[in-house]
MOPAC internal coordinates of N, CA, C and O (Angstrom, degrees):
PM7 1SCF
backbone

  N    0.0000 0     0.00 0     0.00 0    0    0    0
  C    1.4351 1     0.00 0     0.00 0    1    0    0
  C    1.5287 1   111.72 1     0.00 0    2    1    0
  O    1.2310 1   124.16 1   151.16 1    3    2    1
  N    1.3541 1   109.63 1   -28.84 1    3    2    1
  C    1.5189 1   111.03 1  -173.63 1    5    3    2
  C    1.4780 1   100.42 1   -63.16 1    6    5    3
  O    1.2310 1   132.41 1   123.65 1    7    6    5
  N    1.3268 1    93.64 1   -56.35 1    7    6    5
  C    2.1950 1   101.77 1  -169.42 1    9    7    6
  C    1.6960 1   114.55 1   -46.83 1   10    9    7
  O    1.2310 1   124.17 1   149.60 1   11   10    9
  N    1.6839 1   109.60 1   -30.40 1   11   10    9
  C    1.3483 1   118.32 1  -173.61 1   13   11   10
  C    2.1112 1    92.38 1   -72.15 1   14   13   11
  O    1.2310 1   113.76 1   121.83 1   15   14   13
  N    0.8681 1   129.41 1   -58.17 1   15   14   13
  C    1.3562 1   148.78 1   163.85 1   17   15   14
  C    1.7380 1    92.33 1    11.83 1   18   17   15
  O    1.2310 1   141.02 1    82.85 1   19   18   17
  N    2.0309 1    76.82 1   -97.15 1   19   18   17
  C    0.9429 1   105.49 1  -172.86 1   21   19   18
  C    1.7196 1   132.70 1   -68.37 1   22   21   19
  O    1.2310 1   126.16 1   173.25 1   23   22   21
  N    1.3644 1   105.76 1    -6.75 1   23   22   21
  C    1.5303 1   121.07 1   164.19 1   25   23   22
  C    1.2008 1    99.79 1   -70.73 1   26   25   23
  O    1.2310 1   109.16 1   130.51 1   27   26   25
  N    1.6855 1   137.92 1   -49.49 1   27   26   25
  C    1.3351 1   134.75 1  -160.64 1   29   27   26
  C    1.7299 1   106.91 1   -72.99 1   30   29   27
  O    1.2310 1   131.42 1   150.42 1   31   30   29
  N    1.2448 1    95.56 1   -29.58 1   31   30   29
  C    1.8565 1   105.13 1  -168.45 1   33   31   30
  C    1.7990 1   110.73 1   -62.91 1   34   33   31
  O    1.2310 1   134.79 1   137.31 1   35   34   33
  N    1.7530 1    88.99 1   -42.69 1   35   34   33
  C    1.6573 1   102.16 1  -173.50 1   37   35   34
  C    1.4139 1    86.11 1   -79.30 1   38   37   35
  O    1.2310 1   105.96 1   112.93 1   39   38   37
  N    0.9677 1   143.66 1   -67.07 1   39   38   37
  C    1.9431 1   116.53 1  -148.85 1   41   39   38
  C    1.6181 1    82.90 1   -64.49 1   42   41   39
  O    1.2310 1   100.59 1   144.09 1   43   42   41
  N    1.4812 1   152.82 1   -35.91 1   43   42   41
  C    1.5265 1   116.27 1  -139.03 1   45   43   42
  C    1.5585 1    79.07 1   -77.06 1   46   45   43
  O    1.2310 1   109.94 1   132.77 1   47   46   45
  N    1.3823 1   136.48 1   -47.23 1   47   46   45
  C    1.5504 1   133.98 1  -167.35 1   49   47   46
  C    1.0539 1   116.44 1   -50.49 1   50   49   47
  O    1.2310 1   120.21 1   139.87 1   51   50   49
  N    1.6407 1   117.20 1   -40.13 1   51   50   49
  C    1.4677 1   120.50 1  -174.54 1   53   51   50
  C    1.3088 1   102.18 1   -68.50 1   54   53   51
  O    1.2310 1   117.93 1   141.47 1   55   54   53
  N    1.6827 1   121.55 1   -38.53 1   55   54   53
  C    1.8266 1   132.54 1  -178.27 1   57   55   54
  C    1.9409 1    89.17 1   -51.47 1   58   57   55
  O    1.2310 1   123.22 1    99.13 1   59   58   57
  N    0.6852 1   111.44 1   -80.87 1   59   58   57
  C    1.5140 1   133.80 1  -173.14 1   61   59   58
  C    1.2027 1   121.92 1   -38.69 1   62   61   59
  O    1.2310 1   121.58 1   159.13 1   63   62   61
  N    1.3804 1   114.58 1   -20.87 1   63   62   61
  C    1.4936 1   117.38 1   176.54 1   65   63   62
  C    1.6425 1   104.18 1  -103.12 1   66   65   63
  O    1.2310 1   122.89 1   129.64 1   67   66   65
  N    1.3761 1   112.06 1   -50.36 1   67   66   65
  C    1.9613 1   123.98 1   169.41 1   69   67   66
  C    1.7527 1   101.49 1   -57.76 1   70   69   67
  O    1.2310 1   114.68 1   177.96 1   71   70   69
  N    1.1453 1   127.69 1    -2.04 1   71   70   69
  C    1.5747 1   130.58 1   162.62 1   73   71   70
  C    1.4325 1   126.48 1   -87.39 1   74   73   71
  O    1.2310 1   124.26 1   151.86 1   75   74   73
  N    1.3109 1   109.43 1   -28.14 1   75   74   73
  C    1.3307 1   121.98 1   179.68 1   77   75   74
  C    1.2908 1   119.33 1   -42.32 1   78   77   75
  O    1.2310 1   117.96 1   -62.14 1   79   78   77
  N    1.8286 1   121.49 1   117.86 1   79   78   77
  C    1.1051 1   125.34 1   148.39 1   81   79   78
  C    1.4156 1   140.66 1   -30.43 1   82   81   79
  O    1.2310 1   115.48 1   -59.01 1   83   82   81
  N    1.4489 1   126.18 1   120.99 1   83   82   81
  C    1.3624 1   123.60 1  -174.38 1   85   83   82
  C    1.4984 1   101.77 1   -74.77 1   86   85   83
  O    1.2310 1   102.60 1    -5.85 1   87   86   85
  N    1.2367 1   149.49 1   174.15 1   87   86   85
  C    1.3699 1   167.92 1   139.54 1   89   87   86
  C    1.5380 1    97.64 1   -45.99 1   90   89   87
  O    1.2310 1   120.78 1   -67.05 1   91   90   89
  N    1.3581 1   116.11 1   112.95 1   91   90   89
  C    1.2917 1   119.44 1  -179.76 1   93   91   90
  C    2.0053 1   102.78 1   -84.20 1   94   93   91
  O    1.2310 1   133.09 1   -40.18 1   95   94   93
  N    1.6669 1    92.30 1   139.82 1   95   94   93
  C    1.3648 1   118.58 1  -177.89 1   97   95   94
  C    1.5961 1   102.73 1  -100.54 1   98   97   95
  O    1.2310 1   123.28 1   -49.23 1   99   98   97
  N    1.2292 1   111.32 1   130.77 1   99   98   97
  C    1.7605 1    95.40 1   163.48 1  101   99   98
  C    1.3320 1   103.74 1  -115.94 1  102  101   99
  O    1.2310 1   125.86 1   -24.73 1  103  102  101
  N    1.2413 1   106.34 1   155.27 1  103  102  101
  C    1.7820 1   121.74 1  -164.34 1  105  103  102
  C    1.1465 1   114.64 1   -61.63 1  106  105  103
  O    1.2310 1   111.86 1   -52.06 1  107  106  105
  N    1.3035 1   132.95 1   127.94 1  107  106  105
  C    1.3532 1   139.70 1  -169.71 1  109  107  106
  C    2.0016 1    99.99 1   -73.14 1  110  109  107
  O    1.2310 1   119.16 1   -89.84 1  111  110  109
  N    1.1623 1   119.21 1    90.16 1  111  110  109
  C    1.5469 1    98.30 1   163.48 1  113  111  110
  C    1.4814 1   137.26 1   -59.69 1  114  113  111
  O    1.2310 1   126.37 1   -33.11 1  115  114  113
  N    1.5681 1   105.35 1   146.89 1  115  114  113
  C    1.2627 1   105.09 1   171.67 1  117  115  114
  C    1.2950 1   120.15 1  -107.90 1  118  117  115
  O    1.2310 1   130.77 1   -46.20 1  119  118  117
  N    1.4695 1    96.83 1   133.80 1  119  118  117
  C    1.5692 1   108.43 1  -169.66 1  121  119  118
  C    1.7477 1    95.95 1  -137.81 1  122  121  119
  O    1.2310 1   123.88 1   -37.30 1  123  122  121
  N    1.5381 1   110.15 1   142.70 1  123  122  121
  C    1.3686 1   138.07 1   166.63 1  125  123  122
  C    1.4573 1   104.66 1   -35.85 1  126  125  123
  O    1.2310 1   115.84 1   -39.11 1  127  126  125
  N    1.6519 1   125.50 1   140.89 1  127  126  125
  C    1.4314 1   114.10 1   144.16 1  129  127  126
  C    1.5762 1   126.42 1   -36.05 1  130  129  127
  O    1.2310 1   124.82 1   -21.01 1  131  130  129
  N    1.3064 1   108.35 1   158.99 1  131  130  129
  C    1.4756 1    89.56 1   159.45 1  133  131  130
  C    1.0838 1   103.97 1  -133.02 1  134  133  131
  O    1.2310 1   132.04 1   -28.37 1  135  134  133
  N    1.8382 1    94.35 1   151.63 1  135  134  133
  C    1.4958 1   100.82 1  -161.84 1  137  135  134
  C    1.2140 1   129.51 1   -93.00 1  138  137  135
  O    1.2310 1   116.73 1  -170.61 1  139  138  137
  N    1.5661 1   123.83 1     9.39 1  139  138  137
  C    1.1814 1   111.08 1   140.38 1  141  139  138
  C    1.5102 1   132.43 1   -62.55 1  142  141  139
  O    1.2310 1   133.98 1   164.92 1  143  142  141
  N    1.0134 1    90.58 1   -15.08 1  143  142  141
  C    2.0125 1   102.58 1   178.82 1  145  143  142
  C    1.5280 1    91.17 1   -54.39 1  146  145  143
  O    1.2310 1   109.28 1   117.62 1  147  146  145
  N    1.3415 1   137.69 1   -62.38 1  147  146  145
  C    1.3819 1   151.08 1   166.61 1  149  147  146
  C    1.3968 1   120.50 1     4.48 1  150  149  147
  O    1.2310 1   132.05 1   125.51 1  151  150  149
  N    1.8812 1    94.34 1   -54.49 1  151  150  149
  C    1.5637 1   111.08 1  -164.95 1  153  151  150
  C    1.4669 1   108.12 1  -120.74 1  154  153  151
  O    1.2310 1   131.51 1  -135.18 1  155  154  153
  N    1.8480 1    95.39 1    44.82 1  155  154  153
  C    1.6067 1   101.53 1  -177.39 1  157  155  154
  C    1.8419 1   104.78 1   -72.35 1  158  157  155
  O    1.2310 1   115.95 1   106.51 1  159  158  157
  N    1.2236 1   125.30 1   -73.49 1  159  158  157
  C    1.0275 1   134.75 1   143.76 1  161  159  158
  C    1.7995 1   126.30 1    -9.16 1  162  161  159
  O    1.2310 1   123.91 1   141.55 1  163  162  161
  N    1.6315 1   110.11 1   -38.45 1  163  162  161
  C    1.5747 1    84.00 1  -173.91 1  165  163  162
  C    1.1488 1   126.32 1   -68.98 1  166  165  163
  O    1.2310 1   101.74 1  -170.15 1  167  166  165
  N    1.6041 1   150.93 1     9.85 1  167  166  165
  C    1.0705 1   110.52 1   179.91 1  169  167  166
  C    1.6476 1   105.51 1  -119.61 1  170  169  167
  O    1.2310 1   122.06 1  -153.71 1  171  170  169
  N    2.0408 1   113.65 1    26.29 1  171  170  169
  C    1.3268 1   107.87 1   152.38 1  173  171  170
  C    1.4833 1   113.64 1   -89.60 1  174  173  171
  O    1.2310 1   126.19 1   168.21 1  175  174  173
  N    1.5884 1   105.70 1   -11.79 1  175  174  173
  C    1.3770 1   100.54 1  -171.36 1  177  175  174
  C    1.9416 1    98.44 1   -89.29 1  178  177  175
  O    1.2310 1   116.03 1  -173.86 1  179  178  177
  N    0.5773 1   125.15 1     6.14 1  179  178  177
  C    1.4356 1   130.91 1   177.83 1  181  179  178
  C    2.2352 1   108.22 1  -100.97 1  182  181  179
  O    1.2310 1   135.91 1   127.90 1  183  182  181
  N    1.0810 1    86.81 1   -52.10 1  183  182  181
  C    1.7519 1    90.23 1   154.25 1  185  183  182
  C    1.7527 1   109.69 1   -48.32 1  186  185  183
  O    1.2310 1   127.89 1   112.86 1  187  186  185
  N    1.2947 1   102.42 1   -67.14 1  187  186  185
  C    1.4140 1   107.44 1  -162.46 1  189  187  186
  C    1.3138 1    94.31 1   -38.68 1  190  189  187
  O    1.2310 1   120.46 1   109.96 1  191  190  189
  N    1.4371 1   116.72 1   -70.04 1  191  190  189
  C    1.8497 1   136.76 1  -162.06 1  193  191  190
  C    1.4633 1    82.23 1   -52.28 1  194  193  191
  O    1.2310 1    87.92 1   111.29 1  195  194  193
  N    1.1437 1   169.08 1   -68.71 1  195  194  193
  C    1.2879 1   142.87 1  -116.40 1  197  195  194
  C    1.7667 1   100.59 1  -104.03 1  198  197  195
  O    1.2310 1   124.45 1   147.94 1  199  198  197
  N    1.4069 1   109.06 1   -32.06 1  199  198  197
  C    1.9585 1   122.57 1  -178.53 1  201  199  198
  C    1.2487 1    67.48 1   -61.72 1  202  201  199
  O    1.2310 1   106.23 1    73.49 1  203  202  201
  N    1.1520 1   143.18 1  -106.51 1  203  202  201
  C    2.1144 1   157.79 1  -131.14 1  205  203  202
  C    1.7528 1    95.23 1   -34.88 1  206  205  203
  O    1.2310 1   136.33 1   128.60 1  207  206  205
  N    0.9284 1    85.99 1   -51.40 1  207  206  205
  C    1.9311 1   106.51 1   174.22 1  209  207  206
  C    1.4951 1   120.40 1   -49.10 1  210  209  207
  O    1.2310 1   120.02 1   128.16 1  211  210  209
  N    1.2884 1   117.57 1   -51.84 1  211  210  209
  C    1.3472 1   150.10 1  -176.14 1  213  211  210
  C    1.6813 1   110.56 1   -85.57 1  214  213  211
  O    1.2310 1   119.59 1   148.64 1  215  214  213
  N    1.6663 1   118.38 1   -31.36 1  215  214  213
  C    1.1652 1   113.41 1   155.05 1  217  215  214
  C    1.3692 1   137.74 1   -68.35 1  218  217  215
  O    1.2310 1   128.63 1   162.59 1  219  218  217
  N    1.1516 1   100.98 1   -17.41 1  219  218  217
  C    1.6542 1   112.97 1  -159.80 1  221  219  218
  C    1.2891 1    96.77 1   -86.13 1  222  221  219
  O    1.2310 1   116.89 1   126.39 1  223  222  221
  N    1.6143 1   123.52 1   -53.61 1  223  222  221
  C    1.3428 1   147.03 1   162.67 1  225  223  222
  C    1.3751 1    83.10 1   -12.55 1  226  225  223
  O    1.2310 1   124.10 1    85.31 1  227  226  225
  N    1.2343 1   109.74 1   -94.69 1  227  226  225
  C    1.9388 1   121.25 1  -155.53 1  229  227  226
  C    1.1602 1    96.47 1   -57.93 1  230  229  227
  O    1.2310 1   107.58 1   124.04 1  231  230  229
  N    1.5521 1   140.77 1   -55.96 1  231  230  229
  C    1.1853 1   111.15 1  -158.79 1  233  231  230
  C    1.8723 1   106.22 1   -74.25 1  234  233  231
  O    1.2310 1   116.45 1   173.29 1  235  234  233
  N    0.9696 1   124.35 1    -6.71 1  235  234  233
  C    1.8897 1   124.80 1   175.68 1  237  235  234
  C    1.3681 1    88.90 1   -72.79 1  238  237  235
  O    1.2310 1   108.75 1   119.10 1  239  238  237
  N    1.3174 1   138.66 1   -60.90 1  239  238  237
  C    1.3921 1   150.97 1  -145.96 1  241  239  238
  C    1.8964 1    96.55 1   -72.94 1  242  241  239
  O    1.2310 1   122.23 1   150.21 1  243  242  241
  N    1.1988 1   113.33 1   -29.79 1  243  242  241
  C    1.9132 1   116.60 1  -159.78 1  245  243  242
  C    1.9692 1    87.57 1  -100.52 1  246  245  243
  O    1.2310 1   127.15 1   147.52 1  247  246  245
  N    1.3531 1   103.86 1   -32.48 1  247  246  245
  C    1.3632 1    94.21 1   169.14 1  249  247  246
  C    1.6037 1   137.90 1   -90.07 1  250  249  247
  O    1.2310 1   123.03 1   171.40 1  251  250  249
  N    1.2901 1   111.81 1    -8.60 1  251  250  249
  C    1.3201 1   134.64 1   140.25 1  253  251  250
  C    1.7543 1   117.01 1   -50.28 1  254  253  251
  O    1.2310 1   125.49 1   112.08 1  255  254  253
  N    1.2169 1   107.07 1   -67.92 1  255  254  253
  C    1.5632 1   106.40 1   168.89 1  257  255  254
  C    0.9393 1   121.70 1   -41.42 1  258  257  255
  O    1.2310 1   109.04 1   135.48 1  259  258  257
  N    1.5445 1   138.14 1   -44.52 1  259  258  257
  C    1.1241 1   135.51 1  -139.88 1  261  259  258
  C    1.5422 1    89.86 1  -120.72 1  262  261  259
  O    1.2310 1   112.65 1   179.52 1  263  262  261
  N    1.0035 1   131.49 1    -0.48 1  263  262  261
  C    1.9032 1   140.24 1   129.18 1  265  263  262
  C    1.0774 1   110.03 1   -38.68 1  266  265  263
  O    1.2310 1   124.32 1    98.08 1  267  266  265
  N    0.6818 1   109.31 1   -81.92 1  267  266  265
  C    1.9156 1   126.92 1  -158.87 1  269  267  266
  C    1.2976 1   106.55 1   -84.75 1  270  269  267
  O    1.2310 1   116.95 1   170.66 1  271  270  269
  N    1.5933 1   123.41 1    -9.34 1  271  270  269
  C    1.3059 1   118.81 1   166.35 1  273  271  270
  C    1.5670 1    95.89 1   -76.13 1  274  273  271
  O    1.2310 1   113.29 1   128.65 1  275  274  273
  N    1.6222 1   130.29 1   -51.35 1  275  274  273
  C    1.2544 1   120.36 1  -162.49 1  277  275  274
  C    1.7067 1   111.69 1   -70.45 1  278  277  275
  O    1.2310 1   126.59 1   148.26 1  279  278  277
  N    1.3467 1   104.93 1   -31.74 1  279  278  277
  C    1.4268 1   112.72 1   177.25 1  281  279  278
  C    1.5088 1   117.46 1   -51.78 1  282  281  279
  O    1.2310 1   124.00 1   123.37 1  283  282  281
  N    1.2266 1   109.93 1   -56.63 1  283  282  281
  C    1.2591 1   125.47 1   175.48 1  285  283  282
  C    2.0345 1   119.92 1   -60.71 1  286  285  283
  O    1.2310 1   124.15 1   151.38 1  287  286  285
  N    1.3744 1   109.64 1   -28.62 1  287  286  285
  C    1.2661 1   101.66 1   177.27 1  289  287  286
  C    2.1024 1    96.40 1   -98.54 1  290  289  287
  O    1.2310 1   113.89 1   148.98 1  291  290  289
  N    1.0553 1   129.16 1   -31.02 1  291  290  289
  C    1.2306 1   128.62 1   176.11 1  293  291  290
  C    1.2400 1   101.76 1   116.31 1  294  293  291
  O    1.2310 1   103.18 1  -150.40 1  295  294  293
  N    1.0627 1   148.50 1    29.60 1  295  294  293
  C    1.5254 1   151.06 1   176.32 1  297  295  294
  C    1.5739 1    99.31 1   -74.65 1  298  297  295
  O    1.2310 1   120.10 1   180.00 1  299  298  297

């Protein structure tokens, strides 16, 4: 009677353990970029382009001066 016992105990554990729930995953969806994500950045890159813009200005303008500064003293 003991062996029946303990025969019944091990399969319900072995039932009970080969039953075990996995950790439920939920499905990763797929979804498109979005395209404002795109134009995260544009309006430092539009700064940038206008400073590049704004440099050139001065440096044409500092090299003009420094024309007409030499012209003017005779160097």
């Amino acid at each position: 009677m003991k062996h029946i016992g303990l025969i019944v105990l091990l399969l319900t554990t072995t039932l009970l353990a080969a039953c075990e729930q996995k950790p439920y995953k939920p499905p990763v969806p797929h979804t498109e970029p979005d395209k404002s994500a795109t134009k995260l950045f544009e309006p430092q890159r539009e700064a940038l382009d206008k400073a590049k813009g704004v440099g050139k200005t001065v440096e044409q303008a500092s090299q003009e001066l420094k024309e007409a500064t030499e012209k003017a003293t005779g160097n």
